[in-house]
Every structure is written in structure tokens, then in C-alpha cells.
C-alpha positions in Angstrom: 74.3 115.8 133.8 73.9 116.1 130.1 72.7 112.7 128.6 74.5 109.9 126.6 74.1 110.4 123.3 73.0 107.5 121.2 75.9 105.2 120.3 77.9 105.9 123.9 79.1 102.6 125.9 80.0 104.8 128.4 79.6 102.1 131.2 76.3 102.9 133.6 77.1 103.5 137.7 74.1 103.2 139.6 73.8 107.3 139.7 73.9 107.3 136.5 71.0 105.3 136.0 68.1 108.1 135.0 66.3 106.4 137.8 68.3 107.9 139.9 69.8 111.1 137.7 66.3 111.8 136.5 68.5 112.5 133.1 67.9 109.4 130.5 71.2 107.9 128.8 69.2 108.0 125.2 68.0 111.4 124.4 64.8 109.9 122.5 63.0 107.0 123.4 64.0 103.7 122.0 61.0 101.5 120.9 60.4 97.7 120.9 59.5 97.6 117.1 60.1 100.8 115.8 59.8 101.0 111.7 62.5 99.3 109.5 62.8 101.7 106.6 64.0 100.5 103.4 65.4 102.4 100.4 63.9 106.0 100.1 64.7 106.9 96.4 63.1 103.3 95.4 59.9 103.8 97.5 59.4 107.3 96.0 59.9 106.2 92.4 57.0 103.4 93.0 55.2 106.1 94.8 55.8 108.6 91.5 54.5 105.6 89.5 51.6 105.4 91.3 50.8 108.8 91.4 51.5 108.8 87.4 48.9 105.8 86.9 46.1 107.1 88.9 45.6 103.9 90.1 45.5 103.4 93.9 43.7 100.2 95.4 41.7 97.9 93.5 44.3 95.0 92.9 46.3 97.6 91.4 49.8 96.5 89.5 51.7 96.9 92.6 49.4 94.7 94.6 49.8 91.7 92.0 53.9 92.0 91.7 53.5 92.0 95.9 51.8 89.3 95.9 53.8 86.8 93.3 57.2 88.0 94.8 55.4 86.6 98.3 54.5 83.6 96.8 57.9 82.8 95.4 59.3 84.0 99.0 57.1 81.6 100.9 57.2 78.9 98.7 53.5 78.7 98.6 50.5 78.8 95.6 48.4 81.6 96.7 49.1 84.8 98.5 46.3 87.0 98.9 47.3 90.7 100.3 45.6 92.8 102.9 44.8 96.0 104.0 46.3 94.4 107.5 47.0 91.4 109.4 43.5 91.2 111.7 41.4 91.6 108.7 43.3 89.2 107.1 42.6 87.1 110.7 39.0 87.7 110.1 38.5 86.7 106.1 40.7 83.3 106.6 38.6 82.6 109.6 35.2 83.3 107.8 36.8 81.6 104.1 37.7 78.6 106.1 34.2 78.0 107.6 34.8 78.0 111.6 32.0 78.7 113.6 31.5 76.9 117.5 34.9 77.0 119.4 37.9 77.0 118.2 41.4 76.1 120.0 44.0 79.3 120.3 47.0 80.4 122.7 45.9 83.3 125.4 49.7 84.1 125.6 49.6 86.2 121.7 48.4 89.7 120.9 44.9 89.9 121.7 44.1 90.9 117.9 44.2 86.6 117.8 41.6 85.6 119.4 39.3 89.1 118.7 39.8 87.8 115.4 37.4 85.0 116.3 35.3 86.6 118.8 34.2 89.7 116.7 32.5 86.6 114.5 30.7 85.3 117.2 33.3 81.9 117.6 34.3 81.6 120.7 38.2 81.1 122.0 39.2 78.7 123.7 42.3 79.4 125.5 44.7 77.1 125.5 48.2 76.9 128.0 51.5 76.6 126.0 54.2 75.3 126.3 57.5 77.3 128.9 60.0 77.3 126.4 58.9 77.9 123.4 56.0 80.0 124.2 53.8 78.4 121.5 51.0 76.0 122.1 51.2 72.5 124.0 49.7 70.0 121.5 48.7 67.9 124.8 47.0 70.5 126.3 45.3 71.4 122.8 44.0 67.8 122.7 42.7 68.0 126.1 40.3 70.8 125.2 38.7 69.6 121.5 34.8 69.3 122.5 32.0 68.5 120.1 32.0 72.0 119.5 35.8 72.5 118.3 35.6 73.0 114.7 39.6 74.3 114.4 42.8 75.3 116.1 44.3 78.6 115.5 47.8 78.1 116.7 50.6 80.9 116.9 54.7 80.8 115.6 55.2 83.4 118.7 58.1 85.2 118.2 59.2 83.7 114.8 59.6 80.4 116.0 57.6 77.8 114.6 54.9 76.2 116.3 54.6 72.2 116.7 53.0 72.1 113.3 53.5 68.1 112.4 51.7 67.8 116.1 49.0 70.0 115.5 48.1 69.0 112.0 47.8 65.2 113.1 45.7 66.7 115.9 43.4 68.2 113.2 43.6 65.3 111.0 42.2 62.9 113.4 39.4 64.8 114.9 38.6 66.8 111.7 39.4 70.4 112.9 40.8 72.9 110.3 44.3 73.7 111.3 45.2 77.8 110.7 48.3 80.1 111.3 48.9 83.8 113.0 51.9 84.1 111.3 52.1 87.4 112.4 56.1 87.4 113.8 57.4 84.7 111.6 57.8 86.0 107.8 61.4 84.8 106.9 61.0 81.7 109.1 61.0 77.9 108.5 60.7 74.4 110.3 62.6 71.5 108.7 63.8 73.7 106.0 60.2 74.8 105.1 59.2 78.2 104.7 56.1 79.6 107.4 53.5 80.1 104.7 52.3 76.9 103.6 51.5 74.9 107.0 48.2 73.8 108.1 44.6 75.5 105.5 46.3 78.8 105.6 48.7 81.3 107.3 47.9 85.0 107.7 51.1 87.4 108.4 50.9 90.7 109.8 53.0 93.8 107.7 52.4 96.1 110.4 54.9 99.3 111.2 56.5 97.4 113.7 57.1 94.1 111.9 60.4 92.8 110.0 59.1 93.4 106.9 56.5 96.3 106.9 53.8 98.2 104.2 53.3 100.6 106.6 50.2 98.9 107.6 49.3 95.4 106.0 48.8 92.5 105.8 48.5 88.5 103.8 46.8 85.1 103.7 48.9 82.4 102.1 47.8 78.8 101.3 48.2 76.1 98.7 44.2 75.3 98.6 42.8 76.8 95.5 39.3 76.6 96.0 40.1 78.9 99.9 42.4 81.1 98.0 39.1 81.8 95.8 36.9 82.6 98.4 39.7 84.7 100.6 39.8 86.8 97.6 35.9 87.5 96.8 35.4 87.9 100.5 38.1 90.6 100.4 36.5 92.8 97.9 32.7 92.6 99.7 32.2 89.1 97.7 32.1 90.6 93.9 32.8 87.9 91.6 32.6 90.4 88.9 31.8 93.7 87.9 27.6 93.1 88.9 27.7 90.0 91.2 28.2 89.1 94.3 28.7 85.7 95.8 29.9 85.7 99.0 29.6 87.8 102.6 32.4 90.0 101.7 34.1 92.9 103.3 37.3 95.4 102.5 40.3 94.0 103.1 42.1 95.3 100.1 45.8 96.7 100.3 46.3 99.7 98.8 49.3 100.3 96.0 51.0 102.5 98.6 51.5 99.7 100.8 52.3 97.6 98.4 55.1 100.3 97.4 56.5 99.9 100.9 56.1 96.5 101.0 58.0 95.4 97.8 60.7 98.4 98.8 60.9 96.2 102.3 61.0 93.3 100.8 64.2 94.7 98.6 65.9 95.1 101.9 64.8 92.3 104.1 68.0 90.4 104.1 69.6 93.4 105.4 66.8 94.1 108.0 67.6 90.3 109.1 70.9 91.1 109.1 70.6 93.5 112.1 68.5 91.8 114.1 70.6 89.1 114.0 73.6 90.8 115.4 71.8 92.7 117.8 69.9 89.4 119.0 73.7 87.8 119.1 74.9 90.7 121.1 71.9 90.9 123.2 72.6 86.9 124.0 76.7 87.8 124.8 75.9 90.1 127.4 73.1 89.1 129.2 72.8 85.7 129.2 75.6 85.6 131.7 73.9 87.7 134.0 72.0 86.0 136.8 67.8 85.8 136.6 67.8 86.5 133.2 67.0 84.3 130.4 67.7 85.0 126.3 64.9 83.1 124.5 66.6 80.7 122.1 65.9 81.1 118.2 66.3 77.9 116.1 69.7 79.1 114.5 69.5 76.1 112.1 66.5 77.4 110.8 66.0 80.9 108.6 64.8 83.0 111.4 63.9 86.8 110.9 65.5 87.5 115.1 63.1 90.4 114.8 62.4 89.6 119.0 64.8 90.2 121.3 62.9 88.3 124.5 64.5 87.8 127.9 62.5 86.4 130.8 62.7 87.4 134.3 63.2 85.0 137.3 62.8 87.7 140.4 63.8 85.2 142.9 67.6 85.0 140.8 67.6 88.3 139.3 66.7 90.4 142.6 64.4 92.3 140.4 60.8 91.6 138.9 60.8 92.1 135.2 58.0 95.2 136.2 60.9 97.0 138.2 63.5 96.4 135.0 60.9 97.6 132.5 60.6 100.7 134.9 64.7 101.3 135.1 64.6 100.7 131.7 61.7 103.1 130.8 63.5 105.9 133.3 66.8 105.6 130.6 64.0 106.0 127.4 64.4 102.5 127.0 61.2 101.1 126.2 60.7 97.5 126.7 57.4 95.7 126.2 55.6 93.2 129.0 54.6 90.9 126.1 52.1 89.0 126.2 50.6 90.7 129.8 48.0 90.2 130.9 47.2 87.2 128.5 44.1 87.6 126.3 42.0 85.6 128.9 42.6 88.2 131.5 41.7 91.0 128.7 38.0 92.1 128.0 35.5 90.7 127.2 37.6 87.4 127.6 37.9 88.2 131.3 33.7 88.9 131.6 33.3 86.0 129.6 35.6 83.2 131.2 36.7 84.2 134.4 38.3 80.3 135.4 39.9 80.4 131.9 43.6 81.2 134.4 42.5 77.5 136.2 44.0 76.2 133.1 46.6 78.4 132.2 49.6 78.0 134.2 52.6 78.5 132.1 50.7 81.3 130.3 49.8 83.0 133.4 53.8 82.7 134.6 55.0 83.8 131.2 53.1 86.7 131.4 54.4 87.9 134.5 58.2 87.6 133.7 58.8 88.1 129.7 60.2 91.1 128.3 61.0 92.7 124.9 64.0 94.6 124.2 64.0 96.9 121.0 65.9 95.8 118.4 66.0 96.7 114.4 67.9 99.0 112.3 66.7 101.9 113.7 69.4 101.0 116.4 73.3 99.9 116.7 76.0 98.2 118.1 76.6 100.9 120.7 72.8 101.1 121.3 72.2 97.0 121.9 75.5 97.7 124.7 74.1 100.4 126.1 71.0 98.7 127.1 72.5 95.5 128.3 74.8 98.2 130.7 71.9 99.8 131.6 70.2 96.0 132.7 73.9 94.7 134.3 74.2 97.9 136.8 70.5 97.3 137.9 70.9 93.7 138.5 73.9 94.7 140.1 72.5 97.6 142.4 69.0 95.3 142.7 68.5 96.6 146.5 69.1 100.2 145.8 66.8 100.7 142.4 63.7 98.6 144.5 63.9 101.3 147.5 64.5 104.0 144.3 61.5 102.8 142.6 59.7 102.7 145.9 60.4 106.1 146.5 59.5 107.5 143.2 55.8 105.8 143.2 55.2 107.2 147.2 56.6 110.3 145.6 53.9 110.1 142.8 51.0 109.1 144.7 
């Protein structure tokens, strides 16, 4: 049977299913975060401009305009680009003087709390709360020793953490309060842009991220003297041509990304624009269909809709969200177990505190029944449908694709 082609809402029978056909219904593989690309002519007439000025990292021109375009965007002071978002993890972290422990979700991208680790502080994981996936101020609270010296708390998936609850937090027992921005440029709480909450925010311009500079990175705050140091420690401490003042490393961002970035930044309303009507479609179809949950956005609030997250309940569904991300994966539909396993169960987090799970209950369930659904404007309309067909007929079938799946993995071993 030849496959669907891309676009096809051909509806999916159970033999139809490349679990069962062995042929996938999308001829190449659909990934969770594939690139947005934004204007070619534009990027290669920066590119041609770079080329033409010789000048290619450094704080080049490109750099700067990146940077005050950001600043207007977020609605902040200071926005200091990077070469990418863990180095830019690492400089706030070091500019903002944590050392000891410091207070951070296990259910994020592990590049969180290496951020602190590869600097000798030590994480200390914290549960979060079921529904919106972000940390529980109470359980925060619960773990501030006389060795917390700051919180680094997470807007997972775009949505903004509890940042009123966590900055009285801070306030009262003298913690520095920092960001992992990482999903949430384009997003606000209260009308308030992600950018300027808590010391400072870092945001990740990664390939796979709304906005992208092929790789990159920034820290944003509105404290001038951190803003200072974030900058000398990102180009190895110089404070001028012969001195250096601080520890520094290289965390510069090259004019080439800063060509995509601005270009990306061109086109982000029309990125947004797709996610959000895949994210709406993605809602229609599946929210109706039994064991599966659509994580809410705030749609009062400027969201970038750039994760499409359902999670699994196996009990309703019939299905564990491992056997749907294998159907899926059998159709070239790549979804994403994100968060799994949780950073504590990751190494050296794992070597280091093995009880750290004693205290993670939601973040240990989370991890066992999220997935993420690609999304973008790589895809379409016809794409999102396809994928939600592909999810009804195995929900629908759930007895026949376990003993399928069965048999493939005896089959395999």
C-alpha cells in the first residue's frame, strides 16, 4: 500500500495504521519542533551584508539591532544575546552570585538544572504543580534550607509560572528569583511580557523554538548593574581592549544568528499564527476522545501555542502514552515523552540523590503520561487531522494495537 501523502485526511482503519501495514501515512518523519523558517530572500540579504562587512561575532551590528528589537519586544531594559540558551543558563547563574543550593523543577529539560550543577550548586528538585506543570510555590517553600541562596523556576511550555508567589517567596527569605524562559518568548501574565520577572530571564533561540537563530540564545533584566556583569562575563570578563574584570567565558552570538534571529523575528506573528490553529485543531479533535487530556494555554494572555501537549490517563484511554508514542512513531509521527524521566532520575542527578522521587509525586506521574505532538509551520491543516486520525483509530482499536505492539517487540527480541 503506497503511503498517504502529506496533507491526506484520508480517515485511518486499524490496518491502515503502519503498525499494522508496516507502510507509514507520512512519507517523512514529522518532528516535535522542527525549524520555523522565516523569509529566505531577507536572511540572505543580511547574510550578503555580513559577508560584505567582514564582521562576524564580536557584538557585531546585527547583534546590537537584535538585541534593542528584543528589548522593545519584551518590554524590558537590557537584553544581552547568546551564543545559546544553557550558556546563557550558566553566565545569569554565575552574574547573579548563586552558589550552595538553589530551588528548581526536575520536570524541565535537563539543560536546567546542569546549568547549575556544571558550577558546582547543587539542585534541588522541587515537585510541581499537575496542571500547570510549573512549580508548586508550597512545595518550593518547604525545601528553602540555610543553604538556598535562589530559585530557578520554569514557564514550562509557555505558560507562566506563579511569579507574584515565587518572588514574595524570594523577598522574604532573601533568595534571588531567576527564569528558564526557554518556551515562553511571546508570552505574558497579567498583561506583562516574560522577560522582565524576577533578577533575570534567559530564553532559548534554539532550532526547535518559536522564534529561532539557528542556535541562540538571551538574558533579559531591568537591573543595570547584572546586565553589566552578564555582558563582561560573556566576552571572558574584558572590560576593555587590555582588562579583564571578571571570570568570563564565550557566550557571544554570532552575526549569523543574529541574521536569523531578526529574519524570525520579522515573521513571528505568522509563526504564532500556526501554532495557534494547529493547537485549536489539535484541542477540537482530541479533547473529545476519552484518556486524553489537551493542556490548557491561558488564551487571555499572548501565548506563542508553540506546544501541543496531551497527557495520557491509561486506565481511560486503554493505551499508555509509551504504546501511542510507539503507533505514532510506526506512521513517522514523532511525538516526544517530555519531560521523561525527570532530571532527578537523569545522571549524575540520579548517583547523586537517589530519594530525590520521595518528594516528587506529580513530577514522577507527569513524566509517565505527557506527550508532545509536532506542531509549527513546517506542517498543515491536513497534517494536525491526520495525526489526531491516526490517535482516534488507536484509542478506538486499543486491544488490537497492545497485542500488535506485543508482537512486534517478541518479534524484535
Amino acid at each position: 500500500m503506497a503511503p498517504l501523502p502529506s496533507g491526506s485526511t484520508q480517515p485511518v482503519s486499524s490496518a491502515r495504521l503502519g503498525l499494522f501495514s508496516g507502510t507509514p501515512a507520512f512519507a517523512e518523519p514529522l518532528h516535535v519542533g522542527r525549524p520555523n523558517l522565516p523569509d529566505r530572500e531577507r536572511l540572505h540579504e543580511r547574510l550578503d551584508e555580513i559577508l560584505d562587512r567582514r564582521w562576524l561575532t564580536n557584538n557585531g551590528p546585527l547583534v546590537q539591532a537584535f538585541e534593542r528589537r528584543l528589548s522593545l519586544f519584551f518590554g524590558v531594559k537590557h537584553c544581552i544575546a547568546m551564543c545559546n540558551g544553557t550558556i546563557g543558563l550558566e553566565i545569569m547563574i554565575r552574574a547573579a552570585g548563586l552558589k550552595g543550593e538553589v530551588i528548581v523543577p526536575s520536570f524541565t529539560f535537563v539543560a536546567t538544572a546542569h546549568s547549575l550543577q556544571w558550577q558546582g550548586i547543587q539542585p534541588v528538585f522541587c515537585d510541581v504543580d499537575p496542571d500547570t506543570h510549573s512549580l508548586d510555590p508550597k512545595r518550593v517553600e518547604e525545601l528553602i534550607t540555610p543553604n538556598t541562596t535562589g530559585i530557578l523556576a520554569v514557564h514550562t511550555w509557555g505558560r507562566v509560572a506563579e511569579v507574584e508567589a515565587l518572588q514574595e517567596l524570594a523577598d522574604r527569605h532573601g533568595l534571588v528569583l531567576l527564569f528558564d524562559a526557554a518556551h515562553a518568548l511571546g508570552c505574558s501574565s497579567k498583561g506583562r511580557m516574560v522577560g522582565s520577572f524576577g533578577a533575570a530571564e534567559c530564553f532559548s533561540m534554539h532550532a526547535t523554538k518559536v522564534l529561532n537563530c539557528f542556535e541562540g540564545g538571551a538574558v533579559t533584566t531591568d537591573d543595570d548593574e547584572l546586565a553589566e556583569r552578564i555582558r563582561f562575563m560573556r566576552n571572558f570578563g574584558f572590560a576593555g581592549k587590555d582588562r579583564v574584570e571578571f571570570l568570563g567565558s564565550n557566550g557571544k552570538m554570532s552575526e549569523i544568528s543574529a541574521a536569523m534571529g531578526l529574519t524570525s523575528l520579522d515573521a513571528l506573528p505568522e509563526f504564532i499564527a500556526a501554532n495557534r490553529r494547529h493547537y485549536e485543531h489539535y484541542q477540537k479533535a482530541l479533547s473529545p476522545l476519552q484518556g486524553l487530556k489537551v493542556y490548557e494555554h491561558e488564551r487571555h494572555e499572548h501565548q506563542n501555542y508553540h506546544y501541543v501537549v496531551v497527557e495520557v490517563d491509561s486506565g481511560e484511554a486503554g493505551l499508555t502514552r509509551d504504546e501511542l508514542v510507539r503507533t505514532l512513531e510506526a506512521d513517522n509521527v514523532l511525538a516526544r515523552r517530555y519531560f521523561y524521566p525527570g532530571a532527578h532520575r537523569m545522571e549524575p542527578y540520579r548517583s547523586l540523590q537517589p530519594q530525590a522521587f520521595r518528594v516528587l509525586p506529580e513530577t514522577e506521574a507527569l513524566s509517565q503520561r505527557v506527550l508532545v505532538l509536532p506542531t509549527g509551520s513546517a506542517m498543515d491543516d491536513e497534517d494536525v487531522a491526520q495525526v489526531c486520525e491516526i490517535l482516534r483509530t488507536a484509542l478506538e482499536n486499543a486491544a488490537q494495537v497492545r497485542t500488535q505492539l506485543i508482537r512486534l517487540e517478541a518479534t524484535h527480541d
